[in-house]
NUTINU-120033 format. One line per 2 residues: their letters; for each residue x, y, z of C-alpha. Coordinates in steps of 0.05 Angstrom, whole numbers, plus 5000, padded with zeros to 4 digits. Each point is the difference from the previous one (the first is absolute). Layout:
// residues N
a) X Y Z ~ ...;
// end
This chain:
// residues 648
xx) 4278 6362 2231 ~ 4992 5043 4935;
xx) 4933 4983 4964 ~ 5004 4974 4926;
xx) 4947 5039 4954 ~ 4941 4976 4990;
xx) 4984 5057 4953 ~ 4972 4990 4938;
xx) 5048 5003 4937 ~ 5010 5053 4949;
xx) 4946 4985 4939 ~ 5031 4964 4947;
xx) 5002 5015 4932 ~ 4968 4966 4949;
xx) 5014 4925 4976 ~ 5016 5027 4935;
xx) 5039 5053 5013 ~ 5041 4954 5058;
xx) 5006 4944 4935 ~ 5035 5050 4957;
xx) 5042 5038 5047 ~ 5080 5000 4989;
xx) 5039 4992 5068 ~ 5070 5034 5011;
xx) 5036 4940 5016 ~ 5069 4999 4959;
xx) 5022 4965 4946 ~ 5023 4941 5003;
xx) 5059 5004 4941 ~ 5038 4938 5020;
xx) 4949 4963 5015 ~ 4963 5009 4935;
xx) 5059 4994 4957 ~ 5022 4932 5039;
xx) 4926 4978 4992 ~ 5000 5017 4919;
xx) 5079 4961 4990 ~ 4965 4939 5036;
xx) 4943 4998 4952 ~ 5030 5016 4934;
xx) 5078 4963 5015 ~ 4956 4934 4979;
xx) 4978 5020 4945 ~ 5061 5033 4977;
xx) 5042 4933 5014 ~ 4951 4956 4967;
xx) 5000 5041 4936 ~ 5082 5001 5013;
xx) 5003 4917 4996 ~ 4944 4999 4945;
xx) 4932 4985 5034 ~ 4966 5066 5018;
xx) 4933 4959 5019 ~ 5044 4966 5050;
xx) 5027 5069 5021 ~ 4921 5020 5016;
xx) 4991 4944 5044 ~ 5052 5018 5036;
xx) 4990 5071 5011 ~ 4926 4972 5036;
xx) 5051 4980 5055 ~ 5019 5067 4998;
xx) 4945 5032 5034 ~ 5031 4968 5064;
xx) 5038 5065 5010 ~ 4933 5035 5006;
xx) 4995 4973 5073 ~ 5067 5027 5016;
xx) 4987 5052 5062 ~ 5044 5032 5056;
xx) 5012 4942 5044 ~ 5052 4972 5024;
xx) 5040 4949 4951 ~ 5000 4939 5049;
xx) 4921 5009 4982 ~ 5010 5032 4927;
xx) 5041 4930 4987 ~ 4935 4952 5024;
xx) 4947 5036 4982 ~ 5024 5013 4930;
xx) 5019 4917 4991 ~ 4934 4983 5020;
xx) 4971 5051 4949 ~ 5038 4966 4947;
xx) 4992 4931 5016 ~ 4929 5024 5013;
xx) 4995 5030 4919 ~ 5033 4932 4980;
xx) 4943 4962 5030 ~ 4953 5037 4961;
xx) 5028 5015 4936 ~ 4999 4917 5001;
xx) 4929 4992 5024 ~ 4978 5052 4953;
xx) 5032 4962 4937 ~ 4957 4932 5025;
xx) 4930 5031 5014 ~ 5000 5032 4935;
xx) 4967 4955 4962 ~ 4938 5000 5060;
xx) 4968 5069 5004 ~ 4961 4984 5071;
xx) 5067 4971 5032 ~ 5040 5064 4972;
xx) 4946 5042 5040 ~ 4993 4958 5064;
xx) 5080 5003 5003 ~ 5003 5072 4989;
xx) 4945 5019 5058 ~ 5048 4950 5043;
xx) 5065 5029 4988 ~ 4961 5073 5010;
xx) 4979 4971 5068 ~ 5063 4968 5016;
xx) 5056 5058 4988 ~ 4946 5046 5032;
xx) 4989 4966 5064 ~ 5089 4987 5007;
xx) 5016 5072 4983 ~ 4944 5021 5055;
xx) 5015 4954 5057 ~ 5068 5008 4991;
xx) 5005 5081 4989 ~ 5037 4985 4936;
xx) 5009 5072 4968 ~ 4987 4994 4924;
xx) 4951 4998 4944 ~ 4965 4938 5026;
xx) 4964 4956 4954 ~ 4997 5040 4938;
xx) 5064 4969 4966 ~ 4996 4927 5021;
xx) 4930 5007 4963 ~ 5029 5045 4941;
xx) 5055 4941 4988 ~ 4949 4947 5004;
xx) 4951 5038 4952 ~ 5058 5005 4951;
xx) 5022 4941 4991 ~ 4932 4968 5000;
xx) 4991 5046 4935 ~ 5061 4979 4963;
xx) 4989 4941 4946 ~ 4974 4934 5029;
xx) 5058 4962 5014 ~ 4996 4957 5068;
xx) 5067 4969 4989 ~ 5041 5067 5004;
xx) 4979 5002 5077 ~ 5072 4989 5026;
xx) 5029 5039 4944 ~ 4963 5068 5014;
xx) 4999 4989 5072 ~ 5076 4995 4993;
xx) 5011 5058 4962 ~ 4954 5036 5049;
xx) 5042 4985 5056 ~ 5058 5017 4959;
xx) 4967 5080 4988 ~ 4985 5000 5086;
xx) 5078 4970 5011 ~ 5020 5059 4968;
xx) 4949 5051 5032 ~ 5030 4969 5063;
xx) 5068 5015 4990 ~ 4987 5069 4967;
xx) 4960 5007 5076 ~ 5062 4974 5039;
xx) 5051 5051 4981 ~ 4995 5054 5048;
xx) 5016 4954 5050 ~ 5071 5002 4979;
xx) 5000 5082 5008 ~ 4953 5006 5057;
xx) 4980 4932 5037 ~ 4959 5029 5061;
xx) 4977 5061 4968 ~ 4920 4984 5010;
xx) 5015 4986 5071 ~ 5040 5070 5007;
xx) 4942 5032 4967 ~ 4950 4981 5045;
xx) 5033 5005 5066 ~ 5019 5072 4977;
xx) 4929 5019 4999 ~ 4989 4971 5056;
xx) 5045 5052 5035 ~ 4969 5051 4959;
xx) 4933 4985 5021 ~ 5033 4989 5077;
xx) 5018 5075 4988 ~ 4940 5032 4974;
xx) 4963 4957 5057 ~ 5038 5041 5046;
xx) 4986 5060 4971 ~ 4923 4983 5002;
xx) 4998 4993 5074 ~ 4959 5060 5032;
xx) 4961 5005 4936 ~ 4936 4966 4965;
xx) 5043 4962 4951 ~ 5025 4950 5063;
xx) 4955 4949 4980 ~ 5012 5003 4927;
xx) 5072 5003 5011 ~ 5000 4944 5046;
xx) 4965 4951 4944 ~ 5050 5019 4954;
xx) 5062 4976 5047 ~ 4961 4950 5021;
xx) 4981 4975 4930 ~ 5075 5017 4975;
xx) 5033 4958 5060 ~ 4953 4938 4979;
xx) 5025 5005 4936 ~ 5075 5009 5016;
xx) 4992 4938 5039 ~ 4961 4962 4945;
xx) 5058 5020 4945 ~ 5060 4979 5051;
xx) 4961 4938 5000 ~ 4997 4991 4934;
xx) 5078 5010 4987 ~ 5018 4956 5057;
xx) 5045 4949 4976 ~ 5024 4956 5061;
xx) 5054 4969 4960 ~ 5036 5072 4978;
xx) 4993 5063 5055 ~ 5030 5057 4974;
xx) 5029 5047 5048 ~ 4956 5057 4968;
xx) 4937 4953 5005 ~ 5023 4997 5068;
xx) 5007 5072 5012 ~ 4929 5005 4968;
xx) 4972 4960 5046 ~ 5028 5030 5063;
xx) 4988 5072 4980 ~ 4912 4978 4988;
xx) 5005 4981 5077 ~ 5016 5058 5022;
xx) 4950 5033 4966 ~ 4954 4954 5026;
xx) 5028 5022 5075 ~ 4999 5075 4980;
xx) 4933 4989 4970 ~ 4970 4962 5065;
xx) 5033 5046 5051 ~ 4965 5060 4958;
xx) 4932 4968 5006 ~ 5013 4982 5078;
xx) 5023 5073 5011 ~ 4971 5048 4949;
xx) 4922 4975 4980 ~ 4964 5041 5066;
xx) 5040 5059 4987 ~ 4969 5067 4964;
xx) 5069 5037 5000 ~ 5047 4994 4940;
xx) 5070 4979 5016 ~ 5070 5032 4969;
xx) 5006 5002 4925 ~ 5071 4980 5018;
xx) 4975 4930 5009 ~ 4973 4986 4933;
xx) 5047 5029 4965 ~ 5047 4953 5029;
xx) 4956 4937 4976 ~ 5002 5031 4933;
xx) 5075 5006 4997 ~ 5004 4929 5026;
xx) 4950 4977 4928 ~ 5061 5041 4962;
xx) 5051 4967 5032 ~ 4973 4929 4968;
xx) 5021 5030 4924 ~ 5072 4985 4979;
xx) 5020 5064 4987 ~ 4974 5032 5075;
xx) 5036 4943 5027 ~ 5050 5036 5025;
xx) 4970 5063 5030 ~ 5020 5029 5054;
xx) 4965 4969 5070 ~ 4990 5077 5024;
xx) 4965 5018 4933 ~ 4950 4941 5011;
xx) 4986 5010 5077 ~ 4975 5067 5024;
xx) 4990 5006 5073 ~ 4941 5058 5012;
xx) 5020 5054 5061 ~ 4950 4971 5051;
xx) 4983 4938 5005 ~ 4960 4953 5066;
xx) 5020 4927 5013 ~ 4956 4972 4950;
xx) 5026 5032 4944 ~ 5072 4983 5021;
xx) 4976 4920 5005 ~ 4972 5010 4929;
xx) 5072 5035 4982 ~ 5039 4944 5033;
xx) 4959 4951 4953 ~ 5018 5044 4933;
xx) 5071 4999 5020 ~ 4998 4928 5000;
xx) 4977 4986 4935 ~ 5047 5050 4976;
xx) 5054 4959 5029 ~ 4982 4939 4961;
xx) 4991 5039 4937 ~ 5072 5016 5010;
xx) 5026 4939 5029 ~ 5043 4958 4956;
xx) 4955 4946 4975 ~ 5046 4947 5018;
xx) 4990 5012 5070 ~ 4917 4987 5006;
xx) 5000 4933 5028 ~ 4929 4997 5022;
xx) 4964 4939 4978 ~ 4938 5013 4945;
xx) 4936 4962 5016 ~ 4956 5010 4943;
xx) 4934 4965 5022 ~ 4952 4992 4938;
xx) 4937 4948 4989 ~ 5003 4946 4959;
xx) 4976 4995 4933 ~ 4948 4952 5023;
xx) 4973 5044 5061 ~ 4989 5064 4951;
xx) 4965 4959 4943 ~ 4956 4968 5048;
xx) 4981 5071 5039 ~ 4977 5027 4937;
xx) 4966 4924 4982 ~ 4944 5029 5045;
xx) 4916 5006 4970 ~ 5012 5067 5028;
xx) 5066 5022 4970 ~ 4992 5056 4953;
xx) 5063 4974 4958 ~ 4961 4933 4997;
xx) 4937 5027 4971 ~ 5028 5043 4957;
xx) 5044 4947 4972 ~ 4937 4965 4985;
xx) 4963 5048 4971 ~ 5057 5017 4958;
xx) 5002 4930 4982 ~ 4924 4987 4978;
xx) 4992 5066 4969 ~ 5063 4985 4950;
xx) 4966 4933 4988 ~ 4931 5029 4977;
xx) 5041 5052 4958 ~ 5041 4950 4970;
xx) 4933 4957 4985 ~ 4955 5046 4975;
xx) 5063 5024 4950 ~ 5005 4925 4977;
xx) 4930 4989 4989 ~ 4995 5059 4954;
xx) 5061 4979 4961 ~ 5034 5062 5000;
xx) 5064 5007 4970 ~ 5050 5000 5048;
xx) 4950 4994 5050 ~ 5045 5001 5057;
xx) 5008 5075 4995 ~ 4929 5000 5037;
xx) 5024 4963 5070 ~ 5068 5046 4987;
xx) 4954 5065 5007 ~ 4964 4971 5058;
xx) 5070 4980 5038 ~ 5017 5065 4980;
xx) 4938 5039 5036 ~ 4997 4936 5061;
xx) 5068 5018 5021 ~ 4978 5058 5031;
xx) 5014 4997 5070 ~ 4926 5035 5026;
xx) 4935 5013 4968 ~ 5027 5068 4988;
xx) 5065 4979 4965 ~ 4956 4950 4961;
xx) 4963 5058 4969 ~ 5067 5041 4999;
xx) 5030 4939 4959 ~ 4936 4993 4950;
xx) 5015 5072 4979 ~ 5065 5004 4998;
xx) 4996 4927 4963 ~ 4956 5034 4951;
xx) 5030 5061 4982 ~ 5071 4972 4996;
xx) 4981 4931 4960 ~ 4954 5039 4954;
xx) 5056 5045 4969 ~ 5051 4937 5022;
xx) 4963 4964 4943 ~ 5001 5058 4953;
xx) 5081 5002 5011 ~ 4996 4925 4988;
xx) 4965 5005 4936 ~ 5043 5046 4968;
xx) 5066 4968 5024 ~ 4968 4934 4973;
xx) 4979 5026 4942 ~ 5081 5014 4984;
xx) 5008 4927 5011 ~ 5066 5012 5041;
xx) 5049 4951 5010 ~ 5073 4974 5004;
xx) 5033 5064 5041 ~ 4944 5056 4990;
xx) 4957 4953 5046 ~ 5061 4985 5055;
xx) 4999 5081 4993 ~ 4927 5006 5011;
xx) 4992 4945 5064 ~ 5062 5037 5032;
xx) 4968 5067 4986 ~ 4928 4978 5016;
xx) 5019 4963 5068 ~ 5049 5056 5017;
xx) 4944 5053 4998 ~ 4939 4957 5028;
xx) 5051 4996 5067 ~ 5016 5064 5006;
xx) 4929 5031 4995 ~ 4969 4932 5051;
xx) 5023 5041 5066 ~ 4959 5063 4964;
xx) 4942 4960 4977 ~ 4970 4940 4988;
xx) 4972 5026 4934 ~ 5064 5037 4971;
xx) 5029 4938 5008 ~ 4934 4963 4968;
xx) 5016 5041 4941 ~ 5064 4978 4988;
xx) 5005 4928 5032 ~ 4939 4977 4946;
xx) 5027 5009 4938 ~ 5066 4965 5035;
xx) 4959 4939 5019 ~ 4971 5003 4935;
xx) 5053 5005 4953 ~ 5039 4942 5040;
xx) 4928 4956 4996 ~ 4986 5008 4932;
xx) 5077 4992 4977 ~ 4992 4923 5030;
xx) 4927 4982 4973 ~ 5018 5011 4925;
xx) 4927 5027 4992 ~ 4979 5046 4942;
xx) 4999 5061 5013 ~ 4939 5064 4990;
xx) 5009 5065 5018 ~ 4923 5012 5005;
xx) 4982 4927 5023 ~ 5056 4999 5056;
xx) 4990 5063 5029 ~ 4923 4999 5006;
xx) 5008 4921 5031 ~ 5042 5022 5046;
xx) 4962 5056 5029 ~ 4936 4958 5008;
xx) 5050 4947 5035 ~ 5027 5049 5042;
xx) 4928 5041 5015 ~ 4966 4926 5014;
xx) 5053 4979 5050 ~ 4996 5061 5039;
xx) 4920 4998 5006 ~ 5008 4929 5024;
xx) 5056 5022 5043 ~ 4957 5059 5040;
xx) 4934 4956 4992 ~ 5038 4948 5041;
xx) 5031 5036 5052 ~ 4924 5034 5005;
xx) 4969 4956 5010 ~ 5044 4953 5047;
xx) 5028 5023 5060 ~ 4976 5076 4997;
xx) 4999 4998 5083 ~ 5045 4942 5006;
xx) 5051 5037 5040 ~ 4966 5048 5040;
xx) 4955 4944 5021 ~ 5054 4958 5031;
xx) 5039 5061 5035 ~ 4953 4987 5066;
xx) 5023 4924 5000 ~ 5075 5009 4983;
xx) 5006 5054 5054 ~ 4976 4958 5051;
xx) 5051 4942 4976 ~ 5052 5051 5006;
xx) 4984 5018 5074 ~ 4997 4938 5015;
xx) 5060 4976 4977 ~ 5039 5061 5031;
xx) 4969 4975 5064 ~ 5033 4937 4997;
xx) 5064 5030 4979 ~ 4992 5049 5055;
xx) 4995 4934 5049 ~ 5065 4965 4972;
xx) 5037 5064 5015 ~ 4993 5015 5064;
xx) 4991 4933 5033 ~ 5035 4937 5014;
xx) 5028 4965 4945 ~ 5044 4960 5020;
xx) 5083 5002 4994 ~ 5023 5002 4913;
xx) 4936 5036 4977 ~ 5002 5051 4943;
xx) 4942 5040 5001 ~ 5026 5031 4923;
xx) 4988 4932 4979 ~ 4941 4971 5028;
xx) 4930 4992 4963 ~ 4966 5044 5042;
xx) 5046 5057 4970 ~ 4995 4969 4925;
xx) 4928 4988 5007 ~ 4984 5085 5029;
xx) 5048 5017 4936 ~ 4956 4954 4945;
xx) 4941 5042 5040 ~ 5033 5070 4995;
xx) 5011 4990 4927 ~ 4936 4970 4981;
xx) 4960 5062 5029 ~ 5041 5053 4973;
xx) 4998 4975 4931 ~ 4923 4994 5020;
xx) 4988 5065 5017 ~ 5040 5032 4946;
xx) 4950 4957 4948 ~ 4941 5032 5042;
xx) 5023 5063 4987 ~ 4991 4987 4922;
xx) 4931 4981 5007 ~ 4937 5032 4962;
xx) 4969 5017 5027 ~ 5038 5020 5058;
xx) 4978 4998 5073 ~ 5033 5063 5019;
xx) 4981 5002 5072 ~ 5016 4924 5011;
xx) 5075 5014 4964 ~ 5007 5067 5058;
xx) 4976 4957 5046 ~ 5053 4939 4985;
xx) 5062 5039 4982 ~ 5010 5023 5073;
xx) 4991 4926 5037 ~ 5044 4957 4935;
xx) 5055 5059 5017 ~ 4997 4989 5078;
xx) 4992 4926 4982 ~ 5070 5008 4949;
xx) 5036 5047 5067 ~ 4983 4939 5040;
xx) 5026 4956 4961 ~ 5062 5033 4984;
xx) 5012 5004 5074 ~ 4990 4928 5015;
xx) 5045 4980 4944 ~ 5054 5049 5031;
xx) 4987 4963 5068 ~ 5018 4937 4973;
xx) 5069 5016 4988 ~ 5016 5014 5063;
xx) 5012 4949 5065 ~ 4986 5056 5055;
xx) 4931 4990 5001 ~ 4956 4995 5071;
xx) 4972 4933 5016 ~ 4932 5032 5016;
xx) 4952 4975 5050 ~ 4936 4949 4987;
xx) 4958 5059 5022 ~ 5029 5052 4947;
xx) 5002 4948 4941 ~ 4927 4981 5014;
xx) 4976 5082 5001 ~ 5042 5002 4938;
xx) 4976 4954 4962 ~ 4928 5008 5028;
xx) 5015 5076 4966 ~ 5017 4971 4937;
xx) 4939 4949 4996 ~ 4958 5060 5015;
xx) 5015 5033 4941 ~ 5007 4952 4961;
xx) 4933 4963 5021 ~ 4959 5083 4988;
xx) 5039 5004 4931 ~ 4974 4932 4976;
xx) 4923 5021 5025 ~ 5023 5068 4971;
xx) 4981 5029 5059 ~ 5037 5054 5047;
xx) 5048 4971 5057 ~ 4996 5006 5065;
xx) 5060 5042 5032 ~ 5039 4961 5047;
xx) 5064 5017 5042 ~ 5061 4980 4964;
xx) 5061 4969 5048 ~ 5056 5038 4997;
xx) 5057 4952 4966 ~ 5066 5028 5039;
xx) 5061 5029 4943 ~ 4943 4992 4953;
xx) 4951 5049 5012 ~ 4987 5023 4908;
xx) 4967 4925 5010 ~ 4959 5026 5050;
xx) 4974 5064 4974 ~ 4990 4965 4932;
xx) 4952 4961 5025 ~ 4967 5050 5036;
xx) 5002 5046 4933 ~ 4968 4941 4961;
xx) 4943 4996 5051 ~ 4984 5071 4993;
xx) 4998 4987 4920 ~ 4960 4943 4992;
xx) 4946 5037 5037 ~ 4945 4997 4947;
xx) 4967 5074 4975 ~ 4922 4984 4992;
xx) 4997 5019 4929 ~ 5060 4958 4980;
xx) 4966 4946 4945 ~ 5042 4936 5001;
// end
């Protein structure tokens, strides 16, 4: 099989210059204009009916649209309730511990800790912790009155109710248009994987389709509603298969070979990604599938497989009556997987948490005004996925909140209100999410004096133009010393430390999977479903999102990182491959003999790994109709062979 690179990566520029670089990712116009109409529609209402204090309460609840993202709405729906009922918690706890200064700052580090450690073990895509803490801040600022607690927590679930519905409405123009998106790319990538074969970008290509088809099948997951199948969801579901088969077949067929195959082929893949939009709908099936001029047997298997997803694209969907068995593990299985002393989501969830806290301390023992601006900076610069992003967030943190504040101070100083200020929080919110898919500190620069403007208009504070701005800038330049000081000194090597240990967990676990396959299970088993699978899949997760925090390091173990990529991607190709296994009944009972070698294989390396030493090579039994299971194993035994001047 194809080697992965273990060469050494291009040099990378410099922290600084990576902090303050602008990426090319489009606009997001709707987005942004949806996420400025949820903030500044409370407002607006409340100074409608009378109250515009009410109205700012409100709009806190607004910030709920922030963690709207391209998923599908069966999870857009959920994820976004829990967000508001989450903000209504808050908002209420924040009103009580008001009057204690410690309890405001032990609370904040635990709702830090808390969001940070869901949204990780869970993979929820979003901003994290930073709001939940923002709200809390807020409303621990405003006057000192315990008894409103149901009042503003009402009127902040009222402002996320409305976020929620402003977040619903494409579903009534496009209801499966995540799940479209994704499996579209996952053609695409199907296509350009194709074109890749022959060349030196196999590998790369292959992780990509690979990475794409895990992620299809996450998001068709995630819009499953068992209640309500669509015939399009349906359609969805059937066409990922067969890229799954097409994808399989090209690994069984096309990973030894050093000859390209016929452009034809790819192209065909590609027309098939078209053929998901609308409007390409209905293209002509000769347009989409070009047969080369010579082609062998494999290539006309691999053509018979095309042709027969093309078919389903263009089958009436009222016709797909295959049954959809979405397997997915339990709430309680993920949290407790990433409930682990060796779980990177866990310790960063708790350093997250006890850094906040000493922020949030030292800020109350000074007395500052407003002192919660200090833990705010330090959120800010903790929620920075990697050492690296942690610095990339300090700088971007300080550059955007510094002139933030000096936007602030002059809009304060105008003393805005009644519509000027709905106009400014639309404005302000509008720009800070167009410019957050650009950079963290465009968006700094405009989401301060937005967060600003709505704190101050609820705390009825007097107001300095020299006093503010200077107090906010030492607020904001303590909390993000605090903030790097922490991560510093906790944790530096917390993640590549552990990588030894959770690769050997992972081996291990696919070895037992590997056992439940392709032995006797007995009649009514479901290998998709049972714990062996759930547990490999907690594994799989846990040491990617390892590795990827490794990588962020400072300083970085360069040689370790070459040395890992290559074994965590054969470890990823083998899991893939055992997932894919699972889904299918035609699998050889295998003999006491073979499972024993196999799993003596497996315990091998995953026994050298642990020692971090080099594994013996021992002869892998061929598994009959699965022989990619077979040469993975034999590609991650050639991996995990240790280079002498490797430093783990």
């Amino acid at each position: 099989m194809r080697e992965t690179s273990k060469s050494a990566s291009p040099k990378s520029p410099s922290i600084i210059k990576q902090a303050l670089t602008v990426n090319r990712k489009p606009f997001p116009w709707i987005k942004a204009f949806c996420a400025g109409l949820a903030a500044a529609l409370p407002v607006l209402i409340g100074l409608l009916l009378g109250n515009p204090e009410y109205g700012l309460i409100a709009g806190m609840g607004g910030f709920t649209y922030l963690y709207v993202f391209n998923i599908p709405y069966a999870q857009r729906a959920k994820k976004l309730f829990f967000v508001v009922l989450g903000m209504t918690l808050i908002s209420a706890l924040g009103t009580l511990a008001a009057p204690y200064p410690l309890a405001v700052a032990i609370l904040m580090g635990i709702i830090g800790a808390t969001v940070i450690f869901i949204f990780g073990a869970l993979k929820i895509i979003g901003p994290s912790a930073i709001f939940f803490v923002l709200v809390f801040a807020m409303t621990t600022g405003m006057p000192v009155h315990p008894e409103l607690a149901p009042l503003r927590a009402g009127l902040v679930f009222l402002g996320g109710a409305l976020s929620w519905v402003i977040a619903m409405i494409g579903w009534f123009f496009d209801p499966h248009g995540p799940e479209t998106s994704v499996v579209k790319r996952v053609y695409l990538e199907l296509a350009a994987f194709l074109d890749s074969i022959g060349t030196e970008k196999f590998n790369e290509a292959r992780h990509r389709v690979m990475s794409v088809l895990k992620e299809a099948e996450e998001t068709l997951a995630a819009g499953y509603i068992p209640w309500r199948q669509t015939d399009l969801f349906k359609q969805l579901y059937v066409i990922n298969g067969h890229a799954n088969m097409i994808f399989l077949y090209m690994l069984e067929n096309f990973s030894e070979t050093s000859s390209k195959i016929p452009s034809e082929v790819g192209e065909s893949v590609r027309y098939l990604a078209n053929s998901l939009d609308q409007k390409n709908k209905r293209e002509s099936v000769i347009k989409k599938i070009l047969q080369p001029k010579e082609i062998n047997e494999t290539i006309v298997q691999l053509f018979t497989k095309i042709y027969d997803a093309d078919a389903i694209m263009n089958e009436p969907t009222s016709k797909i009556n295959q049954v959809i068995q979405i397997s997915k593990p339990s709430l309680k299985t993920i949290l407790l997987g990433a409930f682990d002393k060796n779980s990177i989501i866990f310790i960063t969830s708790v350093r997250f948490g006890v850094v906040t806290i000493i922020a949030a301390i030292i800020a109350y023992q000074f007395e500052l005004t407003r002192s919660y601006w200090v833990p705010l900076s330090c959120v800010a610069v903790l929620s920075g996925s990697t050492i690296v992003t942690t610095y990339h967030r300090a700088i971007q943190r300080g550059f955007g909140t510094i002139l933030g504040i000096l936007i602030a101070s002059l809009i304060l100083a105008t003393h805005p209100s009644g519509y000027i200020l709905v106009f400014l929080i639309l404005l302000l919110t509008f720009i800070t999410e167009l410019f957050i898919v650009k950079n963290y500190g465009l968006a700094a620069l405009f989401f301060t004096p937005n967060a600003l403007l709505m704190a101050e208009s609820t705390s009825h504070g007097s107001f300095s133009f020299s006093y503010f701005a200077s107090a906010r800038l030492i607020d904001v330049l303590v909390g993000i010393v605090i903030g790097l000081l922490g991560v510093w000194i906790v944790g530096r090597y917390s993640a590549s430390s552990r990588l030894p240990h959770l690769i050997t967990k992972t081996i291990r676990s696919q070895a037992q999977f590997l056992l439940v396959l392709f032995s006797d299970q007995g009649i009514g088993f479901n290998a998709t479903k049972s714990k062996e699978r759930m547990k490999m899949r907690t594994n799989l997760i846990n040491l990617k999102t390892l590795h990827d925090t490794a990588a962020g390091e400072l300083p970085v173990n360069q040689r370790a990182l070459e040395y890992y990529w290559p074994v965590i991607f054969s470890i990823e190709q083998l899991g893939y491959l055992l997932e894919n296994s699972s889904k299918t009944t035609r699998r050889p009972i295998l003999s006491n003999d073979t499972l024993a070698q196999l799993l003596y294989v497996c315990e091998t390396m995953a026994n050298a790994t642990n020692r971090k030493q080099s594994p013996s090579i021992k002869s892998v039994p061929e598994i009959e109709e699965f022989l990619s299971i077979q040469n993975e194993i034999i590609t991650l035994q050639k991996f995990l062979q240790m280079d002498e001047r490797v430093s783990i």
